[in-house]
C-alpha positions in Angstrom: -88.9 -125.4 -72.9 -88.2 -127.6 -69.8 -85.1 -125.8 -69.0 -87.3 -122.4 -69.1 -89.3 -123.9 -66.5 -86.8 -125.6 -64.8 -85.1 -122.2 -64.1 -85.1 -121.3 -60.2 -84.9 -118.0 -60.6 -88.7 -117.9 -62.5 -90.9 -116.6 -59.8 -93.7 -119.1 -58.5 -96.5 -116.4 -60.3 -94.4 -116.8 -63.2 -94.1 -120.7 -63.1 -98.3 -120.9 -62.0 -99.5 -118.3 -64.5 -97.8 -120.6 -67.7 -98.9 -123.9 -65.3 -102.5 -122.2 -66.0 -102.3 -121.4 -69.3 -101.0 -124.7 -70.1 -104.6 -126.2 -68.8 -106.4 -123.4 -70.5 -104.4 -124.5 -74.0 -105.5 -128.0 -73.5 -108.6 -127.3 -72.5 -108.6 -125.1 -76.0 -106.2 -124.8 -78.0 -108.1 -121.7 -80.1 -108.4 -119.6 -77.0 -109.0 -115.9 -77.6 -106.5 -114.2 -78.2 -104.4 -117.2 -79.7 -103.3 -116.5 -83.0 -101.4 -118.4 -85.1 -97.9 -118.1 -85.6 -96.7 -119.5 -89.0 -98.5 -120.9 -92.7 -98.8 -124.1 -90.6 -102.4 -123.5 -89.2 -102.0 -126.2 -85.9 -98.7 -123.8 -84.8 -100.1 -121.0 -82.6 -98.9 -118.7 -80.1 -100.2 -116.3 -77.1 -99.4 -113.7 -74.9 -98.6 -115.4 -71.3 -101.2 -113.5 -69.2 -99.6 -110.8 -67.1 -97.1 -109.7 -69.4 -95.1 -112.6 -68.5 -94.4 -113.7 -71.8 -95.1 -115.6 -75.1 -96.0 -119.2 -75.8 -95.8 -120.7 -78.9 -97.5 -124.3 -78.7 -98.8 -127.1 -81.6 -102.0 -128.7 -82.0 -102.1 -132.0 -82.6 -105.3 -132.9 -84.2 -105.1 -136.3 -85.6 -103.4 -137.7 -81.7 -105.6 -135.1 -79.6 -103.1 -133.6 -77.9 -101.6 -130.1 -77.6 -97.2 -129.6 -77.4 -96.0 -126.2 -75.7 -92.7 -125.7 -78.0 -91.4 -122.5 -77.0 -92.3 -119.8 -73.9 -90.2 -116.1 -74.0 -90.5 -115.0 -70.7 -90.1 -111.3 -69.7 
């Protein structure tokens, strides 16, 4: 996932919108629109707001924290 970001050819919308998102998930991690992506219930996924993609992140409920593991980018 750090060498998606890390890319310098991902435009600085592209780089802000996911930077965004990444708040918005840890703000909460059952946004709308969230679904979740496997039988594992804390593994969820999201369309990257302006077509720019797909997350895939993990809630971690017993440490409080929230893991991005995965962004497709289009």
């Amino acid at each position: 996932m750090a060498e998606t970001l890390a890319d310098p050819s991902i435009s600085a919308d592209v780089f802000s919108t996911v930077v965004a998102l990444t708040v918005s998930i840890c703000e909460n991690p059952w946004l709308l629109g969230s679904g979740q992506a496997s039988m594992d219930p804390d593994l969820r996924e999201i369309l990257i707001p302006k077509g720019h993609g797909i997350a895939e992140y993990r809630s971690d409920r017993k440490h409080q924290r929230v893991l991005l593991t995965r962004l497709v980018l289009f």
